[in-house]
BAVEXRO-749136 format. One line per field, with one value per atom (N, C-alpha, C): x, y, z; chain. Coordinates in Angstrom, 1 decimal. Example, Ala and Ser with C-alpha at 12.3 -4.5 7.8 and 13.67 -1.06 7.14 Angstrom:
! residues 2
px = (13.2 | 12.3 | 13.2 | 12.8 | 13.7 | 12.9)
py = (-5.7 | -4.5 | -3.3 | -2.2 | -1.1 | 0.0)
pz = (7.8 | 7.8 | 7.8 | 7.1 | 7.1 | 7.9)
c = (A | A | A | A | A | A)
END
This chain:
! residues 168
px = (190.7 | 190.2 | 188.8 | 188.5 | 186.8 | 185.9 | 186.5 | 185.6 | 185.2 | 186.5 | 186.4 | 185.5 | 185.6 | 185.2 | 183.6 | 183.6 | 182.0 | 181.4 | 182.2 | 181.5 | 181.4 | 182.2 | 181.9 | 180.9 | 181.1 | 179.8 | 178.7 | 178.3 | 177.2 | 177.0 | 177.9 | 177.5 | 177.0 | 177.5 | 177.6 | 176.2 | 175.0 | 174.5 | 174.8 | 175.9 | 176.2 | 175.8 | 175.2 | 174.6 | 173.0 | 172.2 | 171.7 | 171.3 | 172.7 | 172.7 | 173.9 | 174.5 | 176.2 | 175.9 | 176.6 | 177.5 | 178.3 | 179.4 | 180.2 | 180.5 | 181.4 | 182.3 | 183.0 | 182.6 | 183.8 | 183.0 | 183.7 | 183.1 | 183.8 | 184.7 | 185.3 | 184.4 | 184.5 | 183.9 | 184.5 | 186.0 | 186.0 | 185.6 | 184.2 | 184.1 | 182.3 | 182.1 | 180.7 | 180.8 | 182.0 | 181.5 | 180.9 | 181.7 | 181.0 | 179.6 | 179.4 | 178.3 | 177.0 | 177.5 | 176.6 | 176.5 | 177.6 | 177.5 | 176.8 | 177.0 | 176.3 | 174.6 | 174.6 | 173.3 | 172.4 | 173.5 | 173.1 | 173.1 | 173.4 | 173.5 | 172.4 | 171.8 | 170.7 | 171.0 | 171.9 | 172.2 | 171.9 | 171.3 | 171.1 | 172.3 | 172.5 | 174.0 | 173.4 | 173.6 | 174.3 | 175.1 | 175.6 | 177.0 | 176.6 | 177.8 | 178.2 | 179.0 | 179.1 | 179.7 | 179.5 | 181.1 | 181.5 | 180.6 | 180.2 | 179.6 | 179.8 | 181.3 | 181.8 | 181.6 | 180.8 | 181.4 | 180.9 | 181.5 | 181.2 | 179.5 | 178.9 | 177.2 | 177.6 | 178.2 | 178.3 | 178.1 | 178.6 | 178.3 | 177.4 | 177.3 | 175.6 | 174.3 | 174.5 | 173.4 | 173.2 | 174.8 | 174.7 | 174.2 | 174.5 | 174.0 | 171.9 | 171.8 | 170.5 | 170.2 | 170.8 | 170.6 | 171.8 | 171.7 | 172.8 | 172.7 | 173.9 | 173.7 | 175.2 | 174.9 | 176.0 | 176.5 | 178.1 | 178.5 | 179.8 | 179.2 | 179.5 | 181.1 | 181.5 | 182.9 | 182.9 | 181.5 | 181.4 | 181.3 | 180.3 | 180.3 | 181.8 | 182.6 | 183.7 | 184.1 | 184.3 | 184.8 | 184.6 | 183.3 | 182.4 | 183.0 | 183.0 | 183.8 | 185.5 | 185.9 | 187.1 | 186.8 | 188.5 | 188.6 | 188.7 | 189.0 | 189.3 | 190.5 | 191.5 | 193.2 | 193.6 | 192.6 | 192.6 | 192.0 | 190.2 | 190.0 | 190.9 | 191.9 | 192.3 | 193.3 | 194.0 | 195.2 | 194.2 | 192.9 | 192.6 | 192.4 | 192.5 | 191.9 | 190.7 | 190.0 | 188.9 | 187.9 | 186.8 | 186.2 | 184.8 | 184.1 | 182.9 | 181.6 | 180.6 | 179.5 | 178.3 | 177.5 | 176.7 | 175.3 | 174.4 | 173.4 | 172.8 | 171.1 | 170.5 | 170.2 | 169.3 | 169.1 | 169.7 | 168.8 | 169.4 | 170.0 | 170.6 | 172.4 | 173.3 | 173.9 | 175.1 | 176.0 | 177.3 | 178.6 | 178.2 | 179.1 | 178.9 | 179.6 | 180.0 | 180.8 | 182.3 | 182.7 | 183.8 | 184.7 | 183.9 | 184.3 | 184.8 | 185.9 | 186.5 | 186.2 | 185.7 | 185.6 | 186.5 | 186.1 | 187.2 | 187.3 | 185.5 | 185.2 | 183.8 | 183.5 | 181.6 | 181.7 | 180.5 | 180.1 | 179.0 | 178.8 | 177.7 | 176.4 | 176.4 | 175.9 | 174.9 | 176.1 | 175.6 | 175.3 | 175.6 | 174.6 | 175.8 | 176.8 | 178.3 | 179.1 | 179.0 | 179.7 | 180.9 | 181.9 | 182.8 | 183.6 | 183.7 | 184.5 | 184.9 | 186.0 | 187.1 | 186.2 | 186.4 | 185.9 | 186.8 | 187.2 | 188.4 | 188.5 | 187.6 | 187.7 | 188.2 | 187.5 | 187.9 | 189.2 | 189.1 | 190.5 | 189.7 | 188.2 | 187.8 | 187.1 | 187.0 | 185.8 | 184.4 | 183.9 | 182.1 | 182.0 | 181.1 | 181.0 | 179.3 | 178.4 | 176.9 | 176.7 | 175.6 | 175.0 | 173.6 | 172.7 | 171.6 | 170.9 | 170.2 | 169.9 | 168.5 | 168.5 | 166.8 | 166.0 | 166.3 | 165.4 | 164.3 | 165.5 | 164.8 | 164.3 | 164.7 | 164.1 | 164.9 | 166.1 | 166.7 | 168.4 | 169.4 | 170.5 | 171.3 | 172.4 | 173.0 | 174.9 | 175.1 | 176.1 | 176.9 | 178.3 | 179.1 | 180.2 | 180.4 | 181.2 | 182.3 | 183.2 | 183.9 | 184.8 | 185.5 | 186.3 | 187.9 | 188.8 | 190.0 | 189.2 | 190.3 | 190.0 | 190.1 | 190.7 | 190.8 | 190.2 | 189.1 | 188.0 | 186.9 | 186.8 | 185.3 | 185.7 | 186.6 | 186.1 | 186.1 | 186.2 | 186.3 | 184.4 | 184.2 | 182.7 | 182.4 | 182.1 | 181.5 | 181.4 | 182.5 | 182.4 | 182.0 | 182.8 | 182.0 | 180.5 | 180.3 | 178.9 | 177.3 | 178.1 | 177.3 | 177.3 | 178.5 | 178.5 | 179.3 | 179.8 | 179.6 | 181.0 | 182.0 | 183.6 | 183.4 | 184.9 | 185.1 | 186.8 | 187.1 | 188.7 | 189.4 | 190.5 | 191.0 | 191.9 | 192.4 | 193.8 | 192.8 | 193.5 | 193.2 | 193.8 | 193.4 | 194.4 | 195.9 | 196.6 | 197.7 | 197.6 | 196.5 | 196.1 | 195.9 | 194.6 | 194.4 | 194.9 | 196.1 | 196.7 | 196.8 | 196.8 | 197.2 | 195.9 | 195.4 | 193.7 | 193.2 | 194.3 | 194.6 | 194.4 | 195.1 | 194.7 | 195.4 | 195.0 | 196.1 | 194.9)
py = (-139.2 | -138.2 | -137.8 | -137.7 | -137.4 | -137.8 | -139.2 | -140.7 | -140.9 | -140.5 | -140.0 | -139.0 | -138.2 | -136.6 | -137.0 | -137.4 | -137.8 | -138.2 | -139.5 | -140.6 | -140.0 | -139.2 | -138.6 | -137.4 | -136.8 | -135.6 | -136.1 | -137.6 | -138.4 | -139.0 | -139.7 | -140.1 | -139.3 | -138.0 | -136.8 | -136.1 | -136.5 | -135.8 | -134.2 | -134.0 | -132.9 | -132.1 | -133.0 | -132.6 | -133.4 | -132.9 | -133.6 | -134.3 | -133.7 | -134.1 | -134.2 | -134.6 | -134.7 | -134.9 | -134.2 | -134.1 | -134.4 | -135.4 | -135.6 | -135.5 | -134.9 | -135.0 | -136.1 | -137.0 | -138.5 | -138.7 | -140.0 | -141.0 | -142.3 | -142.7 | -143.3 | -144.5 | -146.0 | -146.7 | -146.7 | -146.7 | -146.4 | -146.0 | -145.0 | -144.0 | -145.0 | -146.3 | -146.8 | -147.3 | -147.6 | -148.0 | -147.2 | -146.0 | -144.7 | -144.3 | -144.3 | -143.8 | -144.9 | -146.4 | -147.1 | -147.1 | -147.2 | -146.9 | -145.2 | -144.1 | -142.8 | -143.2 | -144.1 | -144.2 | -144.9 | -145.7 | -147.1 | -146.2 | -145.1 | -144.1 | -142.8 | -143.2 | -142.5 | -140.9 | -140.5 | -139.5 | -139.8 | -138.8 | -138.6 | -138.1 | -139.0 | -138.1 | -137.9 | -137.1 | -136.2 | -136.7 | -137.5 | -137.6 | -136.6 | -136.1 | -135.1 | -135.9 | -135.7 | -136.5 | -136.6 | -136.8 | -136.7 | -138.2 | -137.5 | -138.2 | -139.9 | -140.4 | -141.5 | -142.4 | -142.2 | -142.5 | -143.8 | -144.4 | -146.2 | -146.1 | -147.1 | -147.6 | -148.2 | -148.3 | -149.0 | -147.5 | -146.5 | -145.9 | -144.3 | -144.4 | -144.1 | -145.2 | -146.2 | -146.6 | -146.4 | -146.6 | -145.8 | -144.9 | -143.9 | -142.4 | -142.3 | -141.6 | -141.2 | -140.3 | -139.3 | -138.3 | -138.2 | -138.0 | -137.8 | -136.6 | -136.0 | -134.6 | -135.0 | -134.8 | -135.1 | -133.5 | -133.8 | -132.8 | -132.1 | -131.5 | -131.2 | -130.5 | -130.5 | -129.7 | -128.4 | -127.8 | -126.4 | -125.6 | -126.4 | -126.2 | -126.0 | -127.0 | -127.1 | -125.7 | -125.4 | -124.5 | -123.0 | -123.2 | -121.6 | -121.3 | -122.5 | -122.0 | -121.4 | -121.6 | -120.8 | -119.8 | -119.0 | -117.6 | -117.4 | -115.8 | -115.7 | -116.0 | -116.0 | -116.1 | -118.1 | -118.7 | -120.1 | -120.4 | -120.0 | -120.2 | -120.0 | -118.9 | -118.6 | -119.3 | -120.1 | -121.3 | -122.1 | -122.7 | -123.7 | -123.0 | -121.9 | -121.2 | -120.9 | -121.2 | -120.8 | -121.7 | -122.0 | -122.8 | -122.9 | -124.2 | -123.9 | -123.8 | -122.8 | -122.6 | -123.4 | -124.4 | -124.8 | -123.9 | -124.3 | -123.2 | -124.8 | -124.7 | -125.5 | -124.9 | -125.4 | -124.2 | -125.6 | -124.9 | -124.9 | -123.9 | -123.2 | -122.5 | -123.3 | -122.8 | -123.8 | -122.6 | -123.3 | -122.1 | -121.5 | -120.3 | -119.3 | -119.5 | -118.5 | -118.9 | -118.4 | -118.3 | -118.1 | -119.3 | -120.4 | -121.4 | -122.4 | -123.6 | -124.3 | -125.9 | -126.7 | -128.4 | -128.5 | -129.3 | -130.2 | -131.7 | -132.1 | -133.7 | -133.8 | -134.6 | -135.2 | -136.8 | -137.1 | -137.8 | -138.3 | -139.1 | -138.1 | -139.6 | -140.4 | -141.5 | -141.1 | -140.4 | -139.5 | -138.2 | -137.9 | -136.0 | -135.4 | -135.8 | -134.7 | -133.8 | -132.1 | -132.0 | -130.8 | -130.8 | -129.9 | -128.8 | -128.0 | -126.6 | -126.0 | -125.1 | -123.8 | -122.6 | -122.0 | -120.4 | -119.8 | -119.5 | -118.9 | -117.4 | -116.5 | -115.1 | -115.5 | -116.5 | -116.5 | -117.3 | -118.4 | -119.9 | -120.3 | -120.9 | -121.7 | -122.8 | -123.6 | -125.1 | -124.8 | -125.0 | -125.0 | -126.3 | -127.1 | -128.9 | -128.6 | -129.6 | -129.7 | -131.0 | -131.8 | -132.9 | -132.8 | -133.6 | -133.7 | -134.0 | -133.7 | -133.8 | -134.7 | -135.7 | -136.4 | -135.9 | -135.5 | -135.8 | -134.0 | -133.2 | -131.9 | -131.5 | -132.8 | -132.3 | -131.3 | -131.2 | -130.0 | -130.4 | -129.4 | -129.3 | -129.1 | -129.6 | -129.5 | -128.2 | -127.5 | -126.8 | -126.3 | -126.8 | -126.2 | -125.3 | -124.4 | -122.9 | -122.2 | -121.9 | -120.8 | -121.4 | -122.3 | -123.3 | -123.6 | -124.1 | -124.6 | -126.2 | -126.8 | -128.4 | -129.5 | -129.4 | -129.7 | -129.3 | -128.4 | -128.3 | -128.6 | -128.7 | -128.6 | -130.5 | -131.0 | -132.5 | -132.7 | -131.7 | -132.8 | -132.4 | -131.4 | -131.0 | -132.0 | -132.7 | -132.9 | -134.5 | -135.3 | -136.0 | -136.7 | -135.4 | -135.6 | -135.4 | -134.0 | -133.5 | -134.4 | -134.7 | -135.3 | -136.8 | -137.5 | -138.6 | -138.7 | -137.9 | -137.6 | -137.4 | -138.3 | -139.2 | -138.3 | -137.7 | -137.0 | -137.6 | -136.9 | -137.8 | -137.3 | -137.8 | -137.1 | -135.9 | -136.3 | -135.7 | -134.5 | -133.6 | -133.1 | -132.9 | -132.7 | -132.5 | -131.2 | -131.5 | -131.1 | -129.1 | -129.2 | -127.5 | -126.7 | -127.8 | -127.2 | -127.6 | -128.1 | -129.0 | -127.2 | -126.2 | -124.8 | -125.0 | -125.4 | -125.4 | -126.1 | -127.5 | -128.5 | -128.2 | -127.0 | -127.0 | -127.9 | -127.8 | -128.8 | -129.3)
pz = (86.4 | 87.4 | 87.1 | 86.1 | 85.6 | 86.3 | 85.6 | 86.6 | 87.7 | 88.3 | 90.1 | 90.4 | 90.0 | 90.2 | 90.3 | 89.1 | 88.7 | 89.9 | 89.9 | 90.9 | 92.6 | 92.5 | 93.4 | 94.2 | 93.2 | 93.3 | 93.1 | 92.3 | 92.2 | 93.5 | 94.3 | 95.5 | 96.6 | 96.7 | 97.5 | 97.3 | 95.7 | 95.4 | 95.7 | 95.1 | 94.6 | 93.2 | 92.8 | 91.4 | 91.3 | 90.4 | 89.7 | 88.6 | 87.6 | 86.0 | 86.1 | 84.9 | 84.3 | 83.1 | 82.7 | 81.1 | 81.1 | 80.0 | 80.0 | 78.2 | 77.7 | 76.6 | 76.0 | 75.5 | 75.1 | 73.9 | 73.3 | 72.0 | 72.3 | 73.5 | 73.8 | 74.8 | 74.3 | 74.8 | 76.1 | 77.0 | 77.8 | 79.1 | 78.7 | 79.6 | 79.6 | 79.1 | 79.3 | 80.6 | 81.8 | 83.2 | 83.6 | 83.6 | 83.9 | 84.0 | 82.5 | 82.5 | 83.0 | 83.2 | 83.8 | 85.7 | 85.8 | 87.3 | 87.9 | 87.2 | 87.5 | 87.3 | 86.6 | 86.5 | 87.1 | 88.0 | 88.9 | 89.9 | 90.5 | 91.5 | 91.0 | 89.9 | 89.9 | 89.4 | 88.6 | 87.7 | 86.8 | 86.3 | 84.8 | 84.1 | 83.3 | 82.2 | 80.6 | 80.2 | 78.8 | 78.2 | 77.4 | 76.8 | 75.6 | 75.4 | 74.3 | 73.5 | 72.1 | 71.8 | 70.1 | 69.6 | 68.3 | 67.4 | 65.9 | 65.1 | 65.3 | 65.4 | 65.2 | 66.8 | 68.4 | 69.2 | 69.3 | 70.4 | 70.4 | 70.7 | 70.1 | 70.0 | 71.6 | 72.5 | 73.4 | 74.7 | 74.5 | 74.9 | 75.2 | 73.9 | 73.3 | 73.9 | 74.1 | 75.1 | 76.3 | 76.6 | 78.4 | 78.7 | 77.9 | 78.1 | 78.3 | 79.4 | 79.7 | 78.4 | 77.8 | 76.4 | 75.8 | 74.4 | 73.7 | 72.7 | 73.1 | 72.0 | 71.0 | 69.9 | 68.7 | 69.1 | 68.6 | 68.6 | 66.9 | 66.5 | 65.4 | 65.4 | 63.9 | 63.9 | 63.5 | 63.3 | 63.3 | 64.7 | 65.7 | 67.3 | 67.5 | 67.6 | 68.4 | 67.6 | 66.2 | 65.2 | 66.0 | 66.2 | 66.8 | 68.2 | 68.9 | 70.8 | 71.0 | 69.9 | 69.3 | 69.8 | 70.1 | 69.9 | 68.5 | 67.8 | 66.8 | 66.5 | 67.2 | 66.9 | 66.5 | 67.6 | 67.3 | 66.1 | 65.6 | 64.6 | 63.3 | 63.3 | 62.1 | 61.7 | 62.7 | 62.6 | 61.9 | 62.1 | 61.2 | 59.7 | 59.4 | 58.1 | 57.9 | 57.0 | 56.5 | 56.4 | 57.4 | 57.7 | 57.2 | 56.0 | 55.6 | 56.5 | 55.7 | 56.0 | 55.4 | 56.2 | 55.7 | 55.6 | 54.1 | 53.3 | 53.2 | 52.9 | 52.1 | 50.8 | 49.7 | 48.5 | 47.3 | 46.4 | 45.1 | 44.3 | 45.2 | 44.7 | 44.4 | 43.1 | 43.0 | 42.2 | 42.0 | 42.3 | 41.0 | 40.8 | 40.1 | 39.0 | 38.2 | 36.7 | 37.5 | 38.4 | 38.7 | 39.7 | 39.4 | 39.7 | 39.0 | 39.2 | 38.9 | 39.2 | 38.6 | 38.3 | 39.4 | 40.6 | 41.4 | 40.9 | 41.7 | 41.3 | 41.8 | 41.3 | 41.6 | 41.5 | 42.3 | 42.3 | 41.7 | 40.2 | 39.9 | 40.6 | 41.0 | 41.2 | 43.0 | 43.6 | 45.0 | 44.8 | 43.6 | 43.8 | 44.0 | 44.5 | 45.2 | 43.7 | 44.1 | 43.0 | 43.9 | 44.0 | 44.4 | 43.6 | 43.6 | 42.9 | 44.2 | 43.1 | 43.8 | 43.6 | 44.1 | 44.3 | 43.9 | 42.8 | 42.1 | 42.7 | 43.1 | 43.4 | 44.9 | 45.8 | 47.4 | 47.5 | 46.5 | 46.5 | 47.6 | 47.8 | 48.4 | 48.1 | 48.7 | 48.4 | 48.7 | 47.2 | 47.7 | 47.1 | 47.8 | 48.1 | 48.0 | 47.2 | 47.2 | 47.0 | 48.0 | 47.8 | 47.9 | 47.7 | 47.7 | 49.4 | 49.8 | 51.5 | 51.4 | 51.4 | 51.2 | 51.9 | 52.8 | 54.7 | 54.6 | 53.9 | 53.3 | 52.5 | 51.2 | 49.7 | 49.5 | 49.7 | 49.2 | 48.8 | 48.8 | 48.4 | 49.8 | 50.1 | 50.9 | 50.8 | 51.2 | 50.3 | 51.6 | 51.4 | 52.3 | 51.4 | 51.9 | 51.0 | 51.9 | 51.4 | 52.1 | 52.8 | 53.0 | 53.6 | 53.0 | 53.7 | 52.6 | 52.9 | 51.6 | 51.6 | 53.1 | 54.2 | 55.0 | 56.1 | 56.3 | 57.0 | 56.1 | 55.0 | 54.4 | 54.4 | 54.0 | 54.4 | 55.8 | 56.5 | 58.4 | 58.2 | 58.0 | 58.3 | 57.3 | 55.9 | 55.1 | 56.3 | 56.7 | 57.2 | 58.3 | 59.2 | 60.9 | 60.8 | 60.5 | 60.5 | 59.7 | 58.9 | 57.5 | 56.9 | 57.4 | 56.8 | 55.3 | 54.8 | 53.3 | 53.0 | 52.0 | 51.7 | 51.1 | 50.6 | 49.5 | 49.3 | 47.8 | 48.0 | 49.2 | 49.9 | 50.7 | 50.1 | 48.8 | 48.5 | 47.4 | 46.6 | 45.7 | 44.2 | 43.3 | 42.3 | 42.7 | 42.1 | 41.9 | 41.8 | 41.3 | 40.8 | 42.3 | 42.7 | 44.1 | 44.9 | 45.0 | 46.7 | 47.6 | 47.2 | 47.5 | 49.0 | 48.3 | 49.7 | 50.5 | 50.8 | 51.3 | 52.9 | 53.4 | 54.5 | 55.3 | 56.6 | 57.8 | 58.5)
c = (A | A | A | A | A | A | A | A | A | A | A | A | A | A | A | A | A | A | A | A | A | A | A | A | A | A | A | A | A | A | A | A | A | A | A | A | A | A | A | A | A | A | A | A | A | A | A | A | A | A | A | A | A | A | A | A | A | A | A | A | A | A | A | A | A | A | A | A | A | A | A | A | A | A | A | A | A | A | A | A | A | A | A | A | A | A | A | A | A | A | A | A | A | A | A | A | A | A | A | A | A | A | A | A | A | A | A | A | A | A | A | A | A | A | A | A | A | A | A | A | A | A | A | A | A | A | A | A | A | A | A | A | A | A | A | A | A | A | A | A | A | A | A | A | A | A | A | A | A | A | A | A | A | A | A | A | A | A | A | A | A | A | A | A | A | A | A | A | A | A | A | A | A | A | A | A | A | A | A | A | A | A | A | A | A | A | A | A | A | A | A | A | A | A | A | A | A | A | A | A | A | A | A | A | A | A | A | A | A | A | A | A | A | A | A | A | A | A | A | A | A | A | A | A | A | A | A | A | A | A | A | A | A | A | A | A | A | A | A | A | A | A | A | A | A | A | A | A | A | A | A | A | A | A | A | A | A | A | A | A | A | A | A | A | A | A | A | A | A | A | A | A | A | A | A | A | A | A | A | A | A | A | A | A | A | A | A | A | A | A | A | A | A | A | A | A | A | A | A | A | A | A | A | A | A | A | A | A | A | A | A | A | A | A | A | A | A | A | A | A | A | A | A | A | A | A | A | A | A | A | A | A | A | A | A | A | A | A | A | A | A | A | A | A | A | A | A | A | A | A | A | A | A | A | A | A | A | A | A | A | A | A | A | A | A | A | A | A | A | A | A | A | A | A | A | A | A | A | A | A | A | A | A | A | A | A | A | A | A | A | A | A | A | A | A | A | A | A | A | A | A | A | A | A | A | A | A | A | A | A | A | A | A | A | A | A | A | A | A | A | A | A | A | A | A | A | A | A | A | A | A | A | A | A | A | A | A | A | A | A | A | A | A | A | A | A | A | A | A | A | A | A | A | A | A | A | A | A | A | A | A | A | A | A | A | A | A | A | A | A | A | A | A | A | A | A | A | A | A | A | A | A | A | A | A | A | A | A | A | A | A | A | A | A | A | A | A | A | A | A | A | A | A | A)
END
């Protein structure tokens, strides 16, 4: 129905832009035919989407898992838990923190926030000469961000101490 919709208000010149939401190579007729009809489209669109349709697109705006995080109500946000904040800086955790695991080859070092029972995660950022630091999260948002957002593996599982932060 999108497709349609699309292609239709495009033929109708009912618009003069579109945006569309996908990562799905799928939606690359689409976006080639709107464009053979002379719309400009926007694809929005998650870290991982097909390079096939990332070309189609007239612009591309990456769309992050703090974004989607933020368009939340509060009652929805709080089903996910406690979701990290990214900081640049050479802050690194306090004495009231706990060894998870590091990397020490990539810069990654991870600890518990013993006072919050959260994940503060720090890598190195080249691009800024700086430190990268996500804080304040359970373990299952701070790796979707570490990954969607960032590129950056961490183990999936955790030790036995912290599985408590695991998260859904």
């Amino acid at each position: 129905m999108i497709a349609v919709d699309m292609m239709i208000h495009t033929i109708r010149r009912n618009m003069t832009a579109a945006s569309l939401l996908a990562g799905d190579a799928d939606f690359t007729p689409l976006l080639n035919a709107l464009s053979n009809e002379g719309m400009f489209v926007t694809l929005i669109h998650p870290p991982k989407a097909s390079k096939e349709l990332l070309a189609a697109a007239d612009a591309r705006r990456p769309l992050s898992a703090r974004q989607v995080y933020d368009w939340l109500d509060p009652p929805s946000q709080a089903r996910f838990g406690p979701f990290p904040t990214p900081s640049y800086g050479n802050a690194s955790h306090d004495g009231n923190c706990q060894h998870i695991w590091s990397n020490d080859r990539l810069g990654i070092e991870i600890w518990c926030e013993l006072i919050h029972d959260t994940i503060w995660a720090s890598w190195p950022e080249p691009e800024r000469s700086d430190r990268l630091s996500l804080r304040g999260g359970n373990w299952a948002n701070t790796l979707r961000v570490a990954s969607d957002d960032y590129g950056i593996q961490f183990p999936t599982e955790l030790p036995e101490e912290f599985r408590h932060l695991q998260g859904s």
